[in-house]
N, C-alpha and C positions, 0 to 999 in steps of 0.2 A: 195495476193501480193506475195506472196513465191513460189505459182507454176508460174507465170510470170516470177520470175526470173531464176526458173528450166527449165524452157522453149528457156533461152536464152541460157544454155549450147551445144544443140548440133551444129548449125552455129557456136560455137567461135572454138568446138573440131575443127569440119570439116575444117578450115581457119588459123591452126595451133596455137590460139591463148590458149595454155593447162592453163599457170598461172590461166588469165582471166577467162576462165571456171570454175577450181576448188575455184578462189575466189567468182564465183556467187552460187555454190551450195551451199558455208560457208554462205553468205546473205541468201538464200531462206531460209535453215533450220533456221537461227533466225528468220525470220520471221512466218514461219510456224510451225504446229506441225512438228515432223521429223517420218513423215510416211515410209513406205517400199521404195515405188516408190523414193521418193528422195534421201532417203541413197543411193538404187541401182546405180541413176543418180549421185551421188556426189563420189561415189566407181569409178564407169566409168571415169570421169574427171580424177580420183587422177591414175589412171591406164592408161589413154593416159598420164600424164602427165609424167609418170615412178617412181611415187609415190606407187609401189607394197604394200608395208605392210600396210602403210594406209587404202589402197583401200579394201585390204584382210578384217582387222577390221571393215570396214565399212560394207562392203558387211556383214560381220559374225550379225553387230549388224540390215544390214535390215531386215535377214531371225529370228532375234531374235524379233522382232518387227511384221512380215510378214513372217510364217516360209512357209507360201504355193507358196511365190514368186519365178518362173519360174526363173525369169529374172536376181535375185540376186544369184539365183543355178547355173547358168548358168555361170555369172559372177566373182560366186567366184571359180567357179573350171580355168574356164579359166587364172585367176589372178595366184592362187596355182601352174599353169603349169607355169609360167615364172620365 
C-alpha cells in the first residue's frame, strides 16, 4: 500500500501540486517500511516543494538506510547546491 502511494508522487510534482506530494510520501512511509527508494522520493517532494533542509536530512537518512543509493547521492548533492 505505501509504494502505491509513492507512486502517486511524481504526476502531483509534475502538475504543480508540491503540498500534496510531500503529504503522500508522509502517508507512504507510515504505511510502509521507509526503505532508501522512498526517503529518496519523499527528499525529492520536500525539494520541489523548496523545503531544502528537510529534503537534505532526508536524503542523508536514505543513504543511511541505502548507503549504495545512486539516486539519494545524487539528490543530496544537488539539494546541498541550492
Amino acid at each position: 500500500m505505501g509504494e502505491a502511494y509513492s507512486n502517486l508522487e511524481l504526476p502531483l510534482k509534475e502538475t504543480g501540486h508540491l503540498d500534496s506530494a510531500v503529504q503522500v510520501h508522509k502517508n507512504a512511509m507510515e504505511l510502509s517500511r521507509a526503505d532508501g527508494g522512498t526517503l529518496t522520493n519523499y527528499g525529492s517532494a520536500l525539494q520541489a516543494a523548496a523545503k531544502t533542509e528537510s529534503a537534505i536530512a532526508t536524503f542523508e537518512r536514505a543513504l543511511f538506510v541505502d548507503h549504495n543509493s545512486m539516486a539519494a547521492k545524487i539528490d543530496l548533492a544537488t539539494a546541498l547546491m541550492d
